[in-house]
N, C-alpha and C positions, 0 to 999 in steps of 0.2 A: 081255172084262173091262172092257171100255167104258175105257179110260186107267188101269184100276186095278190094284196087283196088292198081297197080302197075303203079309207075311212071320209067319209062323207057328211061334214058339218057334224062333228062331234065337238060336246060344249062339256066341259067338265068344271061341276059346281064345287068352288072348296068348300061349301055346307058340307057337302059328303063327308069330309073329314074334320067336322067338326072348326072351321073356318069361314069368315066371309069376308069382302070385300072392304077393300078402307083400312082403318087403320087398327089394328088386334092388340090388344093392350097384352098380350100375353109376348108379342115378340118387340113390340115398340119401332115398327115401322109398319109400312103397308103394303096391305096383299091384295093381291087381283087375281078376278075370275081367269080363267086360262081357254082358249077358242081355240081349239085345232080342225081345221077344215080342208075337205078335199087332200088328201095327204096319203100318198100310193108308196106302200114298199112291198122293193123287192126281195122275197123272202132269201132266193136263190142265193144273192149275195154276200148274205152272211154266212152263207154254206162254203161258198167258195174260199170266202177271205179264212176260216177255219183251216182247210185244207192248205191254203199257202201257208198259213202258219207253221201246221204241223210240216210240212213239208222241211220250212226251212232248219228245224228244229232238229230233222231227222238230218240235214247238209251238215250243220255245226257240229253234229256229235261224230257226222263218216270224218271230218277233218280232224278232229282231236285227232282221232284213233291213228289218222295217216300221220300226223306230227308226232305220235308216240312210237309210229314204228319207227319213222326216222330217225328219232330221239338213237333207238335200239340198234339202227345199221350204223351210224355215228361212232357210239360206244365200242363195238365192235370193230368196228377200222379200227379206231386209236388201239384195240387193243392188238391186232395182228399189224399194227406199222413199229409197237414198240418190239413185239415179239422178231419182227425183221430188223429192228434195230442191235438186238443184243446178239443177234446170229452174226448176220456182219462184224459187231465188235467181235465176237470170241474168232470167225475166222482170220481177221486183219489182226486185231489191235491186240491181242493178248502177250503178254511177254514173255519168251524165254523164260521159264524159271532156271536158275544157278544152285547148283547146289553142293559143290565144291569147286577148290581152286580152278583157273580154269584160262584160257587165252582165249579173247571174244576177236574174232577173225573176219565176223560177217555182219554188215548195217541190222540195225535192229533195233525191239525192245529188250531188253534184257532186266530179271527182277530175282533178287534174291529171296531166296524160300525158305533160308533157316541161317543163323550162325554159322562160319567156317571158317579158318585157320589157314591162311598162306598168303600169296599173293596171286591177285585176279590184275593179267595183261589185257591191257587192251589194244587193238593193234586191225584196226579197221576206223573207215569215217564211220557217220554217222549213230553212232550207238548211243542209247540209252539204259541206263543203268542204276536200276533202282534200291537201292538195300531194302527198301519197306521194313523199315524201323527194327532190320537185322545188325552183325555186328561183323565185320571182320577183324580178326587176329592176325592181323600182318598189314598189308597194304591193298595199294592199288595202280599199278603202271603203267603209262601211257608210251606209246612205243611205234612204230612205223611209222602206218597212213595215218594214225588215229588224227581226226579234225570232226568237227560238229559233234562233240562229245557234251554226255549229259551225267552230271555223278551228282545223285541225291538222294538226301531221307535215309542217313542210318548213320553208324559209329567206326570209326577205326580207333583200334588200340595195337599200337606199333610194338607196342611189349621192351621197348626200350633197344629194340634191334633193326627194325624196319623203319622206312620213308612214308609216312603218311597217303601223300601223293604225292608218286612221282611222276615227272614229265621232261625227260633226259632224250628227248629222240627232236631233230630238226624237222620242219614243215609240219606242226601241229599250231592248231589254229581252232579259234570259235571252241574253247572250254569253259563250260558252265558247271560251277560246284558249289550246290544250295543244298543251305538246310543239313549241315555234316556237322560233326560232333570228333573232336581228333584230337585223341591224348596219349602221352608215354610215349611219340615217334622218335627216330633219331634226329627228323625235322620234319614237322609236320606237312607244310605245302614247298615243296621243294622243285625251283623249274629254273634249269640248267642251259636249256636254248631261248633263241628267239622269239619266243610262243608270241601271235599274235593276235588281238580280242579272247581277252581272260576275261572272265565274270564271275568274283564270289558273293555269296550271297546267304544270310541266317547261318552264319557258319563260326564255328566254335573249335579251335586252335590253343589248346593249354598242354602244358606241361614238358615240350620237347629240348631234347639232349643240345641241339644247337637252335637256329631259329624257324618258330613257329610259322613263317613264312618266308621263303627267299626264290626272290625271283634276279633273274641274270639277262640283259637284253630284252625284255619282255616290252613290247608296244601294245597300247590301246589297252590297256588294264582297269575294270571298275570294281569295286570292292565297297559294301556297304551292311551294314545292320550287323558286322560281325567281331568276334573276339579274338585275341592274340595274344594271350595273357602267358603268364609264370613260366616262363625260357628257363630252362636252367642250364643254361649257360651262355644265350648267347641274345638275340633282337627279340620284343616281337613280333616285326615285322622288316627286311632289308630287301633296297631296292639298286641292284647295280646296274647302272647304265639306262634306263629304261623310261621310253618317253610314252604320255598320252599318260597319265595316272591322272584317275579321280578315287576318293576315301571319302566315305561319308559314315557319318555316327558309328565311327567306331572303336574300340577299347584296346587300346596297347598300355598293359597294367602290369608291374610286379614281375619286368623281366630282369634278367642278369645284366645285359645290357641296355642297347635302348631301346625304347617303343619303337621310335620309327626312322633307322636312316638308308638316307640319299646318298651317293655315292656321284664319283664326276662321272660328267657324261648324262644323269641325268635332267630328264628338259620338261616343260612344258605337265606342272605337278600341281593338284589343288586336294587341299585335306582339308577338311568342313566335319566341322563338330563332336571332334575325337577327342576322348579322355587318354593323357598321357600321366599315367601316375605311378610312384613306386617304381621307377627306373634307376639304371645309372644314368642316364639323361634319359629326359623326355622324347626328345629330338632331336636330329643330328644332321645338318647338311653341311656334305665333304666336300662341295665341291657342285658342277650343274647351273643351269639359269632356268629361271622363271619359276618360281616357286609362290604358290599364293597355300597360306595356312587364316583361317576362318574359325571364329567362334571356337578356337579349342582351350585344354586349359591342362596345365601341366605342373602338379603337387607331389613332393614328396620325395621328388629324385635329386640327386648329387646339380644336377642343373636344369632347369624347366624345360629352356627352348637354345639351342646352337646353332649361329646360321651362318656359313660362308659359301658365298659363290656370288651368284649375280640375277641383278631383276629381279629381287625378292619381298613379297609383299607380305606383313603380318597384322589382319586387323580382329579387333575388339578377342584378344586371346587373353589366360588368364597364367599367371606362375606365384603362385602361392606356396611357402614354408620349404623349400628348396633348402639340401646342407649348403649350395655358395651358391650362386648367379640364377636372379629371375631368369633375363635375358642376358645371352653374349652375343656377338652380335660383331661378326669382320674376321678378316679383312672382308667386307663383302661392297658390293659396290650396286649404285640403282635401287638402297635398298627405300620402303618406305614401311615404318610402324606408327601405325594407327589405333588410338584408342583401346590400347592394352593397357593391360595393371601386372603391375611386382608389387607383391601386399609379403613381406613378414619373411624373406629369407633372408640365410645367415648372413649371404654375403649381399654383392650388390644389384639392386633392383635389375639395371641397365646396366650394360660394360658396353662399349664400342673401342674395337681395334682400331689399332694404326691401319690406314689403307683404305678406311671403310669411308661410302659417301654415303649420299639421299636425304630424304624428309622425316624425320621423326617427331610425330605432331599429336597433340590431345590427349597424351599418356597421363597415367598416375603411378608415384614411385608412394608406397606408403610403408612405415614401418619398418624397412631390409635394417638390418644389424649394418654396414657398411654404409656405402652410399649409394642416395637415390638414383641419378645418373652418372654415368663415369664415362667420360669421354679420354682416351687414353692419347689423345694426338695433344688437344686444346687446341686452341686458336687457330692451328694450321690445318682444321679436319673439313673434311669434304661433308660433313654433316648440317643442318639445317634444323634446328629445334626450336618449333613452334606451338605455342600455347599447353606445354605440357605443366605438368603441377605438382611437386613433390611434397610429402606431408611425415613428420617427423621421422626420417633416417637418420644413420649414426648413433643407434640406441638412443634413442626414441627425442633426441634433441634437436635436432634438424638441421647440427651444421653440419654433415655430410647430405645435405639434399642433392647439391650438383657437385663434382668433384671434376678435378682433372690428373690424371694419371694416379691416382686414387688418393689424390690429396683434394678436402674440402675447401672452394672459392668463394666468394660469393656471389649471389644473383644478378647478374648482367656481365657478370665476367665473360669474354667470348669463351669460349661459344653460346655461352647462353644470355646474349646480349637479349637488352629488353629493346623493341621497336619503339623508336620513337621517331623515324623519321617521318617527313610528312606523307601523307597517303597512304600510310600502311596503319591499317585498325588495332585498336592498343590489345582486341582480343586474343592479336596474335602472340603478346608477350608470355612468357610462361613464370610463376609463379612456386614460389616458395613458402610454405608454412611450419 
């Protein structure tokens, strides 16, 4: 019958099974006889479709298997690419370890491997120089070709005899010094030529014989996140002659001198959100133009903030509990003070020199022992005082709010005339309480 076989008018009675036709109360629908007639299978075929089955059965399991080898040569690369990776680092990338004093002559990584005692030159470009969280007992000198220098991650302690870092030699350039720790030098960061693009950074400048930072002709200098504290005897910070300066958030605190002075000559300077506190002044401009000071604020020194030269902008700064002057201020000229406060020093909130011009607008003089502003010209200053507001100076009664040559006027007196002319909005009048 070749796998075949033929059912021929087969009648199948559901009597058989105990069923019949119509309607069965036992399912509550109705059932019918069932006729299957002439009806030929092939038996072959269901043999066949078996065998496809298992067939494909046995395909899906060969592919795991090849995706788990793959899985396995996968794994295996990554781990002989890392293994080629750390071979190349140790023949390229490893650094010189240091392990005494030493004059680094040749581009490189260079990394200190323990504590050492003297001074390490450096006297080649490109080197890198790491302390890895070691300590030198002396310094560290910059000297010849040295330019694309890296000095980071560790301690100098000057021992009260040595320059922190020095950088005394011409044509040194692109110095990066992050992440240092520098106490006890005769002066901490010390740079005596024209060094050009300085970069300090996470860096920590306490306790040195003169000052904590001093730079001489230096261009293009950025300095940020770092400290310059407790001089004992001198800035924490001096900048002579020296143009392109940016200072951001950072601490010139509890020096002998000042936090932070400008010198003539210097140009083109912006200091953004630095604490000057604990000084003989805060700050000190000698002289220079273009000077923008930001968000800073200056407690607890002989004078908060001193500014002469030219083009100088001071906004939203703070000078609180000063022994005499929030702000002094001239001869200086071009200058504008914007939304600062003198809150509570001995002497006068604001002083303005004979000589000085520009805008001084928005201020608040509150509390100074003397008087709120002091205009030392009067009537004949090149000054401009607009919507400023002064609130009980002259211990604590308010008739030193505006003075002139340090004697108290009162409100509308020129210069601090009230606007009343037509077209000019009365908010620009400044106010007395």
């Amino acid at each position: 019958m070749n796998g075949r076989f033929i059912l021929g008018s087969v009648i199948v009675f559901l009597s058989m099974f105990g069923l019949s036709a119509g309607v069965n109360p036992s399912f509550g629908t109705r059932v019918w006889d069932i006729v299957v007639r002439d009806l030929e299978i092939d038996t072959s075929i269901l043999s066949k479709v078996d065998t496809i089955e298992s067939t494909v059965a046995v395909i899906e399991g060969l592919e795991q298997s090849i995706l788990s080898k793959v899985c396995v040569v996968d794994s295996k690369t990554d781990i002989i690419d890392s293994k080629i990776d750390k071979i190349i680092t140790d023949l390229i990338c490893t650094p010189t370890p240091v392990t005494t004093v030493a004059t680094i002559s040749s581009p490189g990584s260079y990394c200190l491997a323990d504590n050492i005692a003297g001074i390490i030159t450096i006297d080649s470009p490109q080197v890198v120089l790491d302390l890895n969280g070691h300590k030198i007992i002396g310094g560290i000198a910059l000297t010849g070709s040295a330019s694309e220098i890296f000095i980071m991650n560790g301690f100098i302690d000057g021992g009260g005899a040595t320059i922190g870092i020095d950088i005394s030699t011409a044509a040194v350039s692109d110095v990066h010094i992050i992440n240092m720790t520098i106490r006890g030098a005769t002066g901490g960061i010390a740079v005596t030529v024209a060094v050009s693009r300085l970069f300090i950074s996470d860096t920590i400048v306490n306790g040195s014989a003169s000052s904590n930072l001093s730079l001489t002709g230096a261009d293009n200098v950025f300095i940020k996140n770092s400290v310059f504290n407790a001089s004992l005897g001198s800035t924490g910070a001096s900048f002579f002659g020296c143009t392109q300066v940016e200072i951001r958030d950072c601490f010139f605190n509890l020096n002998m001198g000042e936090g932070l002075l400008f010198t003539a000559g210097s140009t083109n300077i912006r200091v953004i959100g630095c604490s000057l506190d604990g000084n003989a002044m805060g700050t000190m401009l000698s002289g220079g133009s273009c000077y923008e000071f930001i968000e800073c604020h200056a407690e607890t020194n002989v004078v908060g903030f001193s500014f002469f030269g030219a083009n100088i902008v001071c906004e939203a700064c703070f000078a609180c509990s000063n022994s005499i002057f929030g702000f002094t201020i001239g001869p200086a000229s071009n200058i504008c003070i914007d939304r600062c406060i003198a809150k509570s020093n001995a002497g006068d909130g604001f002083v303005f020199a004979s000589g000085s011009s520009g805008v001084v607008k928005e201020n608040l003089a509150v509390g100074n022992l003397a008087c709120g502003f002091n205009d030392i010209t009067g009537a004949a200053t090149g000054i401009a005082y607009l919507a400023n507001t002064a609130q009980s100076n002259a211990g604590g009664i308010g008739a030193g709010n505006y003075c002139i040559g340090g004697a108290p006027v009162a409100l509308g007196t020129p210069p601090f005339s009230q606007f009343t002319s037509p077209g000019v909005p009365s908010f620009w009048d400044n106010v007395s309480v």
